[in-house]
Structure formats: structure tokens, C-alpha cells
N, CA, C and O atoms as a MOPAC input file, in Angstrom:
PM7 MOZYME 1SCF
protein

 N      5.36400 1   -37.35000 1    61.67600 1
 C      6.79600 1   -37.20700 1    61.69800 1
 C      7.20400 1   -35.77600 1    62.05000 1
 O      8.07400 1   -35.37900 1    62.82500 1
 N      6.50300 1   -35.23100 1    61.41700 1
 C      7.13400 1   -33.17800 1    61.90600 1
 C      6.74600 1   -32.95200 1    63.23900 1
 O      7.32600 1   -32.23200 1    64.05200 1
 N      5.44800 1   -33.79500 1    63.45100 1
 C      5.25200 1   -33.32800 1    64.85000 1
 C      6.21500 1   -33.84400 1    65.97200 1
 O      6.16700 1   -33.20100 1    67.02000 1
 N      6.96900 1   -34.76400 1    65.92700 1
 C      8.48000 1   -35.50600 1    66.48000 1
 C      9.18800 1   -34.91600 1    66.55300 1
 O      9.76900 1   -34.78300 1    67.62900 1
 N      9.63500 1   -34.04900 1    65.16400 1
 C     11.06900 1   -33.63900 1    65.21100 1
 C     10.58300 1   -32.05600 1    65.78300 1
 O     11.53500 1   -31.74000 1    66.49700 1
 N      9.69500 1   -31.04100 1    65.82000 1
 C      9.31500 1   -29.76700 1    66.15800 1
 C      8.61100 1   -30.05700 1    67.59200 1
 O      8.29300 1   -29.06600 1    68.25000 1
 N      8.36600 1   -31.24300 1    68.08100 1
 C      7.73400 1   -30.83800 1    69.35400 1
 C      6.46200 1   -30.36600 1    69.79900 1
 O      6.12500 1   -30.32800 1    70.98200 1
 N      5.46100 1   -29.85100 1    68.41500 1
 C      4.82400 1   -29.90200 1    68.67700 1
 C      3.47200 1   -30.35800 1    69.21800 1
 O      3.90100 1   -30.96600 1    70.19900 1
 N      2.21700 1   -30.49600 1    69.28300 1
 C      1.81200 1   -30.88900 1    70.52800 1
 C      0.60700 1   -32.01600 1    69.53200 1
 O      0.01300 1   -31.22100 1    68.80300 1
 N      0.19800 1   -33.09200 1    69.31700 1
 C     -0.39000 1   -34.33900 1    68.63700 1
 C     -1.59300 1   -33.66900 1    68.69500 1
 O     -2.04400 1   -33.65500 1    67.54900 1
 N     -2.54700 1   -32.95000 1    69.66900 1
 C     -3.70400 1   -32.49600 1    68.84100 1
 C     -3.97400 1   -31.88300 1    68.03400 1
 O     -4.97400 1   -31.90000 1    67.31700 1
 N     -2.31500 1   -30.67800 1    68.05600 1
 C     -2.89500 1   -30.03200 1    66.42700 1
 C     -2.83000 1   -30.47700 1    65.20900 1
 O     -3.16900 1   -29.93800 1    64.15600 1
 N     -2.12500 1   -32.04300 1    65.53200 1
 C     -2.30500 1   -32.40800 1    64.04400 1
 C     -3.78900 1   -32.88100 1    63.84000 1
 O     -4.16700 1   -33.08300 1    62.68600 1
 N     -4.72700 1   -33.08500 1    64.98000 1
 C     -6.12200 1   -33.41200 1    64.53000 1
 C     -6.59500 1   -32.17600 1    63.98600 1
 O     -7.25800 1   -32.19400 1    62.94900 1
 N     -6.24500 1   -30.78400 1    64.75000 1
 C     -7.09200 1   -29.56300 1    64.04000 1
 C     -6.84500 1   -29.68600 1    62.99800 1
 O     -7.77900 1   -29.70600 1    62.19600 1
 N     -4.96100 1   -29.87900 1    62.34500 1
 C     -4.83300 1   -29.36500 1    60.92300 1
 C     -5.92800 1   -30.42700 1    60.25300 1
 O     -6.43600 1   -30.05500 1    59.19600 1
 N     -6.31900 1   -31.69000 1    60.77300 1
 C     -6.75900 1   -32.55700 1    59.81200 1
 C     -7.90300 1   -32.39800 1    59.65700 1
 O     -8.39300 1   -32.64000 1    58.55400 1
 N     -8.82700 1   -31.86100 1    60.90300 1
 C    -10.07900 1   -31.79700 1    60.93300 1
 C    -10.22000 1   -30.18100 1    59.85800 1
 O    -11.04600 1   -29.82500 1    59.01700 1
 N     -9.60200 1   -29.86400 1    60.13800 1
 C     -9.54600 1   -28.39000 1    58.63000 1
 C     -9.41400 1   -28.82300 1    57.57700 1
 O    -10.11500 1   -28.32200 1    56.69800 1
 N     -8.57100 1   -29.80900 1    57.24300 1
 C     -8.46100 1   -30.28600 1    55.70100 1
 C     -9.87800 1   -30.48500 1    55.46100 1
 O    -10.59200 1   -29.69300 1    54.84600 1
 N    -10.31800 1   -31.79000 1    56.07300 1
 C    -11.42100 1   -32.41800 1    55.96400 1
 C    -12.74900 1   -31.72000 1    55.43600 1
 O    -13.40500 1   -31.78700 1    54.39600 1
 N    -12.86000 1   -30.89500 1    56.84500 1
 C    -13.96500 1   -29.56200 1    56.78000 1
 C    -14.21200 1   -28.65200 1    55.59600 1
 O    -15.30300 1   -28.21400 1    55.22900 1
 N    -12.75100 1   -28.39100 1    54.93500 1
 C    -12.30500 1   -27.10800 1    54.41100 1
 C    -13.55200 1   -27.22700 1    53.53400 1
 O    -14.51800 1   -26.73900 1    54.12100 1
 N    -13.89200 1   -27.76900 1    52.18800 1
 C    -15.01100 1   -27.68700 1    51.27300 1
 C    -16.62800 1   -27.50600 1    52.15400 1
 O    -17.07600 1   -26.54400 1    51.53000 1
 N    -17.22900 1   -27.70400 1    52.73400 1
 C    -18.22800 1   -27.56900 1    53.49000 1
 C    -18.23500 1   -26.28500 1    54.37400 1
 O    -19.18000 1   -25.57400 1    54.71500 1
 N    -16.78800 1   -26.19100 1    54.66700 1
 C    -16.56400 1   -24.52200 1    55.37100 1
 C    -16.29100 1   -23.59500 1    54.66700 1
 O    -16.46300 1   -22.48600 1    55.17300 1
 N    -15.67800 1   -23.66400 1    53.00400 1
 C    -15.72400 1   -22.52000 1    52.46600 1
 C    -17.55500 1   -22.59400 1    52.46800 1
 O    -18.02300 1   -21.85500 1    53.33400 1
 N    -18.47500 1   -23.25800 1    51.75200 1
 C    -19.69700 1   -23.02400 1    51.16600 1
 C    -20.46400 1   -22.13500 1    53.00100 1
 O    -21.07600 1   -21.11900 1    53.33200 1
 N    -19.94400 1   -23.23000 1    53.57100 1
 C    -20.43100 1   -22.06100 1    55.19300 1
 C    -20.19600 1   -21.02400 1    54.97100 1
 O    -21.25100 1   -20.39000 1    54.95600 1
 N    -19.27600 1   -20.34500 1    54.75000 1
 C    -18.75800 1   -19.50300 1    55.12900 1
 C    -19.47600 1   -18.17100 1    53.50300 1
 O    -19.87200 1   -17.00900 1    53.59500 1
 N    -19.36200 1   -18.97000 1    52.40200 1
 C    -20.44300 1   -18.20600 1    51.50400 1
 C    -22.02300 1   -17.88300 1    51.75300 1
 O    -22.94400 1   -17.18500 1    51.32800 1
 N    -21.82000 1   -18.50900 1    52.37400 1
 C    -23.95300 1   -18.56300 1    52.80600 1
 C    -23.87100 1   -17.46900 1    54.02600 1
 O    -24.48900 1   -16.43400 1    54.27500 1
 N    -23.15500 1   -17.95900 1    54.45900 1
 C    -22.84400 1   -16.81900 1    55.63400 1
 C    -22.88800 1   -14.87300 1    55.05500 1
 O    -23.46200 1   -13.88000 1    55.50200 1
 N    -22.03600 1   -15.09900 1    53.98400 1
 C    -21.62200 1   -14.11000 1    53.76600 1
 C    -23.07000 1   -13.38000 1    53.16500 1
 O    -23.06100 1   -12.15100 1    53.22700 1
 N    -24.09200 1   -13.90500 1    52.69200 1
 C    -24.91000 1   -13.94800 1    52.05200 1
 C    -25.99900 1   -13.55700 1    52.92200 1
 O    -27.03400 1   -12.99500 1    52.56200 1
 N    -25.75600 1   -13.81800 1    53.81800 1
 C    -27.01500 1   -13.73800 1    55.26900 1
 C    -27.96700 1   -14.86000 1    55.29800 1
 O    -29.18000 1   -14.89000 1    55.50600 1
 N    -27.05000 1   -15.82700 1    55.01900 1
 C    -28.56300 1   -16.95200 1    54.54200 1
 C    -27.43600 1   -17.81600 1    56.09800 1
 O    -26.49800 1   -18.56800 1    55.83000 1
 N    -27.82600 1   -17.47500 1    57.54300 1
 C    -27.49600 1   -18.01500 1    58.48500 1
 C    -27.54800 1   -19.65600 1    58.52500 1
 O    -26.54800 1   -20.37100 1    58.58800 1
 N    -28.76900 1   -20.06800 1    58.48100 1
 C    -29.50200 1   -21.24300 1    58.89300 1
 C    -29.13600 1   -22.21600 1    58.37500 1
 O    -29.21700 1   -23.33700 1    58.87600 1
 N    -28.45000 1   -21.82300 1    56.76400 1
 C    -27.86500 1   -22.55800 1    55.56000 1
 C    -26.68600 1   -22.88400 1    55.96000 1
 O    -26.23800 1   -24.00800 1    55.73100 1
 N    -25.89100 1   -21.81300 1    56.72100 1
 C    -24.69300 1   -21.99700 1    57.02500 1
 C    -24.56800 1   -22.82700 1    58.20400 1
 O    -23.93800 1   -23.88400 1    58.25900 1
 N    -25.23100 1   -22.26000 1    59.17000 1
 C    -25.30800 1   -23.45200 1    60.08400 1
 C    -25.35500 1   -24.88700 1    59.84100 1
 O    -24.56300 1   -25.69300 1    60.32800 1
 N    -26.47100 1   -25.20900 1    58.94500 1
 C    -26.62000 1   -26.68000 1    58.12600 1
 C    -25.99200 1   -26.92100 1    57.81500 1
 O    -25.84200 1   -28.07900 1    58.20400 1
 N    -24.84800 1   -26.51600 1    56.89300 1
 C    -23.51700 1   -26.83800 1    56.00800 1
 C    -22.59900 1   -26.89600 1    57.33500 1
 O    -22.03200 1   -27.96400 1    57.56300 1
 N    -22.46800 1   -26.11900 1    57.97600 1
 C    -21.20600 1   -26.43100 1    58.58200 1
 C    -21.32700 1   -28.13600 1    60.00700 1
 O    -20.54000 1   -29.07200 1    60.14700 1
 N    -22.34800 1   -27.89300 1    60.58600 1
 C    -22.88800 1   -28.95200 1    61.48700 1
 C    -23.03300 1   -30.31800 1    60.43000 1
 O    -22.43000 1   -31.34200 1    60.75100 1
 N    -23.59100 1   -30.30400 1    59.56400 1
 C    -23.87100 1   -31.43800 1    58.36700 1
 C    -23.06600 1   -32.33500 1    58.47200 1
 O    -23.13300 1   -33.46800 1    58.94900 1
 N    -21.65700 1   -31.30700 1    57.61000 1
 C    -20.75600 1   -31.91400 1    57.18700 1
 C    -19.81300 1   -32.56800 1    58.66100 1
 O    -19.32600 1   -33.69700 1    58.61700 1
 N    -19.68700 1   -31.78000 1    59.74400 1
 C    -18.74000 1   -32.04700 1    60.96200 1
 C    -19.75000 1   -33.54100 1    62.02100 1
 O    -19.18300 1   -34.33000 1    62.77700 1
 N    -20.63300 1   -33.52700 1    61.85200 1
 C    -21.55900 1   -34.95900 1    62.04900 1
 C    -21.05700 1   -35.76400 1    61.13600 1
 O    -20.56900 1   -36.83600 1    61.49200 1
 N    -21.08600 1   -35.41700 1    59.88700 1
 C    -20.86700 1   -36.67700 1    58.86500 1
 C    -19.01600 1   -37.41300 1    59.25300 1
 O    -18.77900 1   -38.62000 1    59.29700 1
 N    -18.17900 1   -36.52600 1    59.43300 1
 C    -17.03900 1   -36.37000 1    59.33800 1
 C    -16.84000 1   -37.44600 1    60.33400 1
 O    -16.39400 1   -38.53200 1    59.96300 1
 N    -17.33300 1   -37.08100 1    62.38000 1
 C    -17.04700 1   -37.44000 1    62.89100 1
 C    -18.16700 1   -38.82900 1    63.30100 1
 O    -17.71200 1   -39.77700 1    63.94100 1
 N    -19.12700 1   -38.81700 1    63.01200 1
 C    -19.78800 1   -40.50300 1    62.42500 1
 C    -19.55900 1   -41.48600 1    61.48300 1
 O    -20.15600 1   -42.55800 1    61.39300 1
 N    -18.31600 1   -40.90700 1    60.51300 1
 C    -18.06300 1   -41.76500 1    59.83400 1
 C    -16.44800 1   -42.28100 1    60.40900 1
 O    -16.01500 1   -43.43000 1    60.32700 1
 N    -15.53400 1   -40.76700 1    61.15700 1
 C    -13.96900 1   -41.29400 1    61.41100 1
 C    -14.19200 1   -42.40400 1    62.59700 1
 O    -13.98100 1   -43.60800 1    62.45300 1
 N    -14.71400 1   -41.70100 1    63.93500 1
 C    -15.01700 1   -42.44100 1    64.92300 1
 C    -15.24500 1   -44.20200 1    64.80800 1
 O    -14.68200 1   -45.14400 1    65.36500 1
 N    -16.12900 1   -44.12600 1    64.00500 1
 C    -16.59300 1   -45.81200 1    64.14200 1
 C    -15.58800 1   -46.87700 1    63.39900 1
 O    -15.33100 1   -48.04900 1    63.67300 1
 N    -15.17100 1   -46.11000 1    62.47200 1
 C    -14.10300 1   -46.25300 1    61.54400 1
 C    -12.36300 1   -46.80900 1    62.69000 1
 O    -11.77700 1   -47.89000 1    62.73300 1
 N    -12.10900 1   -45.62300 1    63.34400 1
 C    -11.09300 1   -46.10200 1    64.21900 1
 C    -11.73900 1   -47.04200 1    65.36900 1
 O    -10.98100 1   -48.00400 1    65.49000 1
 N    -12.36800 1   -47.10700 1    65.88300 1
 C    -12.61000 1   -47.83600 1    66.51700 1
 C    -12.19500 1   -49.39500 1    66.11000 1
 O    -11.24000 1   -50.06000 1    66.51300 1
 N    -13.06200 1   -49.68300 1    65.33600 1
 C    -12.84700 1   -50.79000 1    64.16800 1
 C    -11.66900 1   -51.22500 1    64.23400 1
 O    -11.30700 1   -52.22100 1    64.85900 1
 N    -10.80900 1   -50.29200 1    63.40400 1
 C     -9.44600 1   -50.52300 1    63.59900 1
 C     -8.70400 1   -50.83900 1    64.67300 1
 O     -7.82900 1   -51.70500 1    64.72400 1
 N     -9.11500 1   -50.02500 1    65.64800 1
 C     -8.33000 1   -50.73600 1    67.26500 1
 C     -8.77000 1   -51.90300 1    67.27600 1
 O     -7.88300 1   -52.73600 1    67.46200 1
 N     -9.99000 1   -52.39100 1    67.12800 1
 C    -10.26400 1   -53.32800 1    68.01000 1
 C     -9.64000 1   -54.54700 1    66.97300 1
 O     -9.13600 1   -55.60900 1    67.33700 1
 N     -9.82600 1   -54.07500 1    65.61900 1
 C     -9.26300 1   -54.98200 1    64.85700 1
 C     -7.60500 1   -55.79900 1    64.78500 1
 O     -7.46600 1   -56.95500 1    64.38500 1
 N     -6.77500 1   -55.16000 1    65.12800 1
 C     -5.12700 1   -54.19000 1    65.18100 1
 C     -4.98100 1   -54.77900 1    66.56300 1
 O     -3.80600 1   -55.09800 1    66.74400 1
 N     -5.82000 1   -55.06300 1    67.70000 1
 C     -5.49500 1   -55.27400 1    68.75600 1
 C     -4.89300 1   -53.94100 1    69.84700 1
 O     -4.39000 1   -54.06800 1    70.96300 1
 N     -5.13500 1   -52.76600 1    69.12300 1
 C     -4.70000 1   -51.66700 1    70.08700 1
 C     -5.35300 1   -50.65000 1    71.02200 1
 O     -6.47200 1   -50.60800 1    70.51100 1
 N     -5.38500 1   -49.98600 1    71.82900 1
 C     -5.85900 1   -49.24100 1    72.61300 1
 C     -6.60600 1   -47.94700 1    71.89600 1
 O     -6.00900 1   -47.17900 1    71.14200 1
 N     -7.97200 1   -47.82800 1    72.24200 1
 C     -8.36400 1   -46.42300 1    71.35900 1
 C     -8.25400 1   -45.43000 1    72.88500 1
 O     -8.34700 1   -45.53700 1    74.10700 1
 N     -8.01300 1   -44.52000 1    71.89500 1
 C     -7.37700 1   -43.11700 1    72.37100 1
 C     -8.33200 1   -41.87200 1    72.06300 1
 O     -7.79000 1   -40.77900 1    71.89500 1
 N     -9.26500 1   -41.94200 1    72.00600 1
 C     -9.61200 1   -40.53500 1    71.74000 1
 C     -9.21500 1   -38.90200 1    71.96300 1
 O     -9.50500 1   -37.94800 1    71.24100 1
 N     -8.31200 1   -38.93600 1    73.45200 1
 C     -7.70300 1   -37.64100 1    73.27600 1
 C     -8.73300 1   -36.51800 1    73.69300 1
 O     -8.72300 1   -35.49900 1    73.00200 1
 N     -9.64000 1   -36.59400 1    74.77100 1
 C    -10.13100 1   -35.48900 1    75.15300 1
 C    -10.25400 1   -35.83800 1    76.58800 1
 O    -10.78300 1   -36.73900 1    77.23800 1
 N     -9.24900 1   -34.29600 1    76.93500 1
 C     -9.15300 1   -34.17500 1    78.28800 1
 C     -9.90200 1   -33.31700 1    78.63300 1
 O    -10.91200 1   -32.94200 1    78.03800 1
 N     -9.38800 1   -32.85300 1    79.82000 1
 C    -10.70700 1   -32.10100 1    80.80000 1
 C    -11.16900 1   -30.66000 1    79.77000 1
 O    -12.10900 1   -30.58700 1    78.97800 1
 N    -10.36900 1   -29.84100 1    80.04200 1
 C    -10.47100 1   -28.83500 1    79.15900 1
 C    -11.28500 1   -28.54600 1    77.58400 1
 O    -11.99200 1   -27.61400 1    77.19900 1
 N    -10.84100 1   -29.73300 1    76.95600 1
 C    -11.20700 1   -30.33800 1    75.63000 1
 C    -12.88000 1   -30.32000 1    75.91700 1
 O    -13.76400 1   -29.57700 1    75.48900 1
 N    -12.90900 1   -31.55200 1    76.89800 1
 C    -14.48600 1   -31.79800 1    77.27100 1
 C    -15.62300 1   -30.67600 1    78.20900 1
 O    -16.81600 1   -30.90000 1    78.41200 1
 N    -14.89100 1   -29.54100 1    78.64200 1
 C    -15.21700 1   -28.30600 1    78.92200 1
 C    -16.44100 1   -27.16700 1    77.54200 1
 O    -17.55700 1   -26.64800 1    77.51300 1
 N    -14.93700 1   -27.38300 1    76.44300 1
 C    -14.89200 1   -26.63100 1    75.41200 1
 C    -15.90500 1   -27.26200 1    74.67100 1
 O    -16.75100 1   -26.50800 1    74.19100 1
 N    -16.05200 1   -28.80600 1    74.40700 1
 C    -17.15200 1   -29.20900 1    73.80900 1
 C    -18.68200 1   -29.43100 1    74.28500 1
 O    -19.68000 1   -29.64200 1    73.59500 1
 N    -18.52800 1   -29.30000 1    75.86300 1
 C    -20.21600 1   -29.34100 1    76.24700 1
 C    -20.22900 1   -27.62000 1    75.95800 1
 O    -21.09400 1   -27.41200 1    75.10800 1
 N    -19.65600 1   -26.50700 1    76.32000 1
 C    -20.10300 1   -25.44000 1    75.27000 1
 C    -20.63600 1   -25.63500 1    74.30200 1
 O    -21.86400 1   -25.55700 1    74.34200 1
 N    -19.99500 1   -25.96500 1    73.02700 1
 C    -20.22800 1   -25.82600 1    72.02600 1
 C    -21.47300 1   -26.33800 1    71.96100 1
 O    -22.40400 1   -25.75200 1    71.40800 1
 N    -21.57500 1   -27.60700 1    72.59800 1
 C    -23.09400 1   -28.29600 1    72.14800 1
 C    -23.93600 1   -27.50200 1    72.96900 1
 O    -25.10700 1   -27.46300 1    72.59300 1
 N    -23.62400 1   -26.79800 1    74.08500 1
 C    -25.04800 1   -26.12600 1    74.12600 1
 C    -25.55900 1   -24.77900 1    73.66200 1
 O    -26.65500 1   -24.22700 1    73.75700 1
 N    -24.14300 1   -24.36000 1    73.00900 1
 C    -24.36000 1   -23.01600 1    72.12200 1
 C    -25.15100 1   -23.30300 1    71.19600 1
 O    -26.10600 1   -22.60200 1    70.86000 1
 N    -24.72900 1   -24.69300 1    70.54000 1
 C    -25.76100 1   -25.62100 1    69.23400 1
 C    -27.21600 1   -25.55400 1    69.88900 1
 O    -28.17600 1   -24.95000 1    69.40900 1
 N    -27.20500 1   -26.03300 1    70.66400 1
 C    -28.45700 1   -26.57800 1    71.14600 1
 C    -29.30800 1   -25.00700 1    71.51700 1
 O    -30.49600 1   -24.77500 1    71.29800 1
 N    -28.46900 1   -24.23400 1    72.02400 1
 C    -29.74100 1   -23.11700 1    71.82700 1
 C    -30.36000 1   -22.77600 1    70.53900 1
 O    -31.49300 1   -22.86800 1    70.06600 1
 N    -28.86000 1   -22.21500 1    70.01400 1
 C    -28.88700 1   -22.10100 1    68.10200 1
 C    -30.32000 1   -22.49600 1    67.42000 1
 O    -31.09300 1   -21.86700 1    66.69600 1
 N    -30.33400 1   -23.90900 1    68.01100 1
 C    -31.14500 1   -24.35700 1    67.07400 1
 C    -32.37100 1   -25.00900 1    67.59200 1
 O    -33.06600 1   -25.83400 1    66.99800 1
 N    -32.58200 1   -24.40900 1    69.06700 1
 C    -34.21100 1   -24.72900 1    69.94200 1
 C    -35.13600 1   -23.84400 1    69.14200 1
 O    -36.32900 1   -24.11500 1    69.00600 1
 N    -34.48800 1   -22.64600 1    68.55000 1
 C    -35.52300 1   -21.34600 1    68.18400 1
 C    -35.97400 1   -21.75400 1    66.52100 1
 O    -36.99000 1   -21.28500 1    66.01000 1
 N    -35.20000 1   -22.53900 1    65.91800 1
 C    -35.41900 1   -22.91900 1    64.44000 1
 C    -34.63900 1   -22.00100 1    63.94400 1
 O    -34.36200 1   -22.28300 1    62.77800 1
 N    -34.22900 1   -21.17100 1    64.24500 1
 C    -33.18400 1   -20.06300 1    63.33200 1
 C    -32.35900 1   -19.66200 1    64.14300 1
 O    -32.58600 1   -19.47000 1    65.33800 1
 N    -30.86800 1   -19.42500 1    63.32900 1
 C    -29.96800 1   -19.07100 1    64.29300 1
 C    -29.72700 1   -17.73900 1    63.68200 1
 O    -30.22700 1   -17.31800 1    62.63900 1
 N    -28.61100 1   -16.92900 1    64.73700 1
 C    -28.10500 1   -15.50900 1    63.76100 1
 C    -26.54900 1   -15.51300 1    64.14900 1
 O    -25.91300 1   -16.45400 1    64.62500 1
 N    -26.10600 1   -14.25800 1    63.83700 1
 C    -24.63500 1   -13.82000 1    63.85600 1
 C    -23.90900 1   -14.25100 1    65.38300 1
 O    -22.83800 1   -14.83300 1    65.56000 1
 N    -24.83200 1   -13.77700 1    66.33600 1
 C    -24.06800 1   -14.37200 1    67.78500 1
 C    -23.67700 1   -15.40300 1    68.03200 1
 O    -22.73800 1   -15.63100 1    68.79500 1
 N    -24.43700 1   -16.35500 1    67.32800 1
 C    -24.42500 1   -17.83700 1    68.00000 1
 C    -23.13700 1   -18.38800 1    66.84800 1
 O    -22.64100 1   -19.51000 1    66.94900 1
 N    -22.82700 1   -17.64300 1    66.04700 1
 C    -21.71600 1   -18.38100 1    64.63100 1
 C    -20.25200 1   -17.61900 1    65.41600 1
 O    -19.17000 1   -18.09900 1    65.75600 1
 N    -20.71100 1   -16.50900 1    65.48000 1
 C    -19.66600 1   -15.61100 1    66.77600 1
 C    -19.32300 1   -16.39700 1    68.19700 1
 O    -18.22200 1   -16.71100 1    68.64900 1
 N    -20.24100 1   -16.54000 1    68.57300 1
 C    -19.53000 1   -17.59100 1    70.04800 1
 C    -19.17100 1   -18.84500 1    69.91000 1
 O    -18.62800 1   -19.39900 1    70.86500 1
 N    -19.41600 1   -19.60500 1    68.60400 1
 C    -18.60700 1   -20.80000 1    68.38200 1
 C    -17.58100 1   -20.26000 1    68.22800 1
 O    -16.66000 1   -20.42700 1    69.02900 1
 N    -17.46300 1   -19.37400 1    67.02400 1
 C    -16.08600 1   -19.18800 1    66.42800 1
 C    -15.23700 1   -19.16900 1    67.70000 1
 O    -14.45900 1   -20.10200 1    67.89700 1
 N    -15.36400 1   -17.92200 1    68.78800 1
 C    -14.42900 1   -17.48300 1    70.03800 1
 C    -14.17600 1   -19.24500 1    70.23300 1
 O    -13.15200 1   -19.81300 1    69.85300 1
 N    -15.05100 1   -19.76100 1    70.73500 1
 C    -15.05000 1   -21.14600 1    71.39800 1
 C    -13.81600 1   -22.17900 1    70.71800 1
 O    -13.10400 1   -22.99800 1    71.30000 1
 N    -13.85900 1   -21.82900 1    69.36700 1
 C    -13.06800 1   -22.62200 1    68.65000 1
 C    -11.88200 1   -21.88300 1    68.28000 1
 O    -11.17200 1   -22.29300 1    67.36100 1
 N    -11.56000 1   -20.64900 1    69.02600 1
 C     -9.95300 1   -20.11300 1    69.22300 1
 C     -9.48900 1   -20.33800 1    70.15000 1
 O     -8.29300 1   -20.55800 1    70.34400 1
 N    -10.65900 1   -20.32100 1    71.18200 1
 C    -10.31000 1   -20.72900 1    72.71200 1
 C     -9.63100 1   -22.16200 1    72.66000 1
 O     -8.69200 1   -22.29700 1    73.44500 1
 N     -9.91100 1   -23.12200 1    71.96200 1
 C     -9.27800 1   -24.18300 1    71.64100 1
 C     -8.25000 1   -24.33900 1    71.63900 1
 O     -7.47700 1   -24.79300 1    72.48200 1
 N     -8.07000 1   -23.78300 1    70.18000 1
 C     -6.67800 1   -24.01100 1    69.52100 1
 C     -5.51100 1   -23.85000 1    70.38900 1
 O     -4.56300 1   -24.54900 1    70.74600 1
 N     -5.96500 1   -22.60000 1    70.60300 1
 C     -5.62500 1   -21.53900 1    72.09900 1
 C     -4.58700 1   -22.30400 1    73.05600 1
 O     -3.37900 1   -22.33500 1    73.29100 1
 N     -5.93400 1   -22.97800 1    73.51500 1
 C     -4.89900 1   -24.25900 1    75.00700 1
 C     -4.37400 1   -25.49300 1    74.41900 1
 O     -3.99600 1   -26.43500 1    75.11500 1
 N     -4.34300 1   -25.49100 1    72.79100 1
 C     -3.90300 1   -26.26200 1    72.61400 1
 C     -2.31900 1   -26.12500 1    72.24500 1
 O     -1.45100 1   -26.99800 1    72.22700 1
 N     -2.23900 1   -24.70800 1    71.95300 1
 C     -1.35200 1   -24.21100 1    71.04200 1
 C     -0.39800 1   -23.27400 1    72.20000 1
 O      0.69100 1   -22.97000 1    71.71400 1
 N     -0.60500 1   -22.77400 1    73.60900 1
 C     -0.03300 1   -22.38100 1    73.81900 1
 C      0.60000 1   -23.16800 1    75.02000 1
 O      1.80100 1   -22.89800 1    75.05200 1
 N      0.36500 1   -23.75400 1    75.69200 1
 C      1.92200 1   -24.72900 1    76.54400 1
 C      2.81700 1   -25.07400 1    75.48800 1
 O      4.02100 1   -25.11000 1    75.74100 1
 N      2.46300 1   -25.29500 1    74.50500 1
 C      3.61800 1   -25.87200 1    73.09000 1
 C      4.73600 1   -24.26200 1    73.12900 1
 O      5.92100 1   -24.55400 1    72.97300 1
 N      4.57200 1   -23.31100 1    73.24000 1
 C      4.72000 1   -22.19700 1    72.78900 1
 C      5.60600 1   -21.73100 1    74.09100 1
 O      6.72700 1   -21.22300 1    74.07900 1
 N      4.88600 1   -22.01000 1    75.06700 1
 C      5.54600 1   -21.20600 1    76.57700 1
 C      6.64800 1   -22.40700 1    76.79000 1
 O      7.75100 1   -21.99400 1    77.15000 1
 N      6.50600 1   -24.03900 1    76.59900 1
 C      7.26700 1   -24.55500 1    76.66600 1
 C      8.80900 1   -23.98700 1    75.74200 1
 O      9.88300 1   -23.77300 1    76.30400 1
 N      8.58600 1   -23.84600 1    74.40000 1
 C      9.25900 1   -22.97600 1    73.85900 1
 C     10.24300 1   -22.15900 1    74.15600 1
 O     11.40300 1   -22.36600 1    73.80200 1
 N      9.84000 1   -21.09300 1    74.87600 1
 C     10.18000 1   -19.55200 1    74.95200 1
 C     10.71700 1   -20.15700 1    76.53400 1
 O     11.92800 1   -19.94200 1    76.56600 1
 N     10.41300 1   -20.61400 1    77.42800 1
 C     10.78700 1   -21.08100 1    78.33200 1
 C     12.83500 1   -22.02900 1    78.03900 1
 O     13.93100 1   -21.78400 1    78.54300 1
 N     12.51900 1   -22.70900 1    77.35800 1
 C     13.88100 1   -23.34900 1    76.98900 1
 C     14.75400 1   -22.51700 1    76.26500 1
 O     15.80200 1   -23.06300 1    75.92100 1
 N     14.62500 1   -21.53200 1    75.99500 1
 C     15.60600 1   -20.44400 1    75.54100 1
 C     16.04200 1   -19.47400 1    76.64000 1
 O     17.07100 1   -18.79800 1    76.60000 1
 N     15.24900 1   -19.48300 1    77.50600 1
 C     15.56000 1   -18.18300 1    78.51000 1
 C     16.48100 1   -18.79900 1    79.64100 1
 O     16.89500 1   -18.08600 1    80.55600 1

């Protein structure tokens, strides 16, 4: 409903949700991290975002097909850009058996870069209708 009346743009309500979701598994990431215990953090954070999206995925699906409606997944070009990154930032990460600070660093960028194109046509559209 807020996203209707503000205009803003339907994927960020997946980020905000995929943050809710995450949030407990990403604070403990983000402690292990702090800790230097990398590998832990990596585990915790990948763990939980597999579990998340193997359990929503099959889940909606279900539902469309059940409901009679069209599934939508919602990844366009850009989107699907940003995620073969990520998986092969993963996939180096974790060819060596241990990861370190760079590879938690170039997701992170990867996952501002996101938000990023997700968040700014919403924004220029914006600033555009005022001028």
C-alpha cells in the first residue's frame, strides 16, 4: 500500500523484506566478522540467504500455480548482471576454502550497486517532476 501512494519502486519492497528476513543471521555475520572469524561469516550469511530463498521461491511458485496466476520473479537485465557477479565473487570466495575481507568488501559494493539502480530512477523521477 505505501508503495502506491509514494511511488516508490516494488523491488524495494523485496530489499526491505529480504532485510527483515536476513536481519538475525546478518547481525551474527556481521559479529563473526567483527571477530575475524571470516569463513564463519561467510557461512552464516550464504546459509541463511540459500535457506531463505529455497524455501520463498518454491513456496510462491506453489501459490501461482495454485491461485491460477502468473509468477513474476522480477529480475531484469541489470538485476541478472548484478547477480552472476555476485555468484562468481561466491564462487571464487569459496574455490580457495577460505575467504577474507575483499571478497565480503566486493559483495557489499555489489549489493549498493543494487539498491543503487534500484533506488535511483525512483529518485530522478522525483526531482525531475518538481523542476
Amino acid at each position: 500500500m505505501l508503495v502506491f501512494f509514494t511511488g516508490s519502486p516494488k523491488a524495494l519492497v523485496g530489499v526491505v523484506i529480504s532485510f527483515i528476513i536476513l536481519l538475525p543471521e546478518g547481525i551474527s555475520a556481521i559479529r563473526a566478522a567483527s571477530k575475524n572469524r571470516f569463513q564463519s561469516s561467510i557461512n552464516l550469511s550464504l546459509g541463511s540467504a540459500i535457506a531463505s530463498i529455497g524455501l520463498s521461491t518454491p513456496t510462491a511458485a506453489f501459490l501461482c500455480i495454485w491461485l491460477d496466476i502468473p509468477l513474476v520473479l522480477g529480475i531484469d537485465k541489470k538485476s541478472m548482471v548484478l547477480l552472476a557477479l555476485s555468484l562468481f565473487t561466491v564462487m571464487l570466495s569459496l574455490n580457495k576454502g577460505k575467504t577474507n575481507l575483499n571478497y565480503g568488501t566486493v559483495l557489499v559494493m555489489i549489493l549498493f550497486a543494487y539498491i543503487y539502480t534500484i533506488i535511483y530512477p525512483y529518485f530522478f523521477k522525483v526531482v525531475m517532476q518538481y523542476d
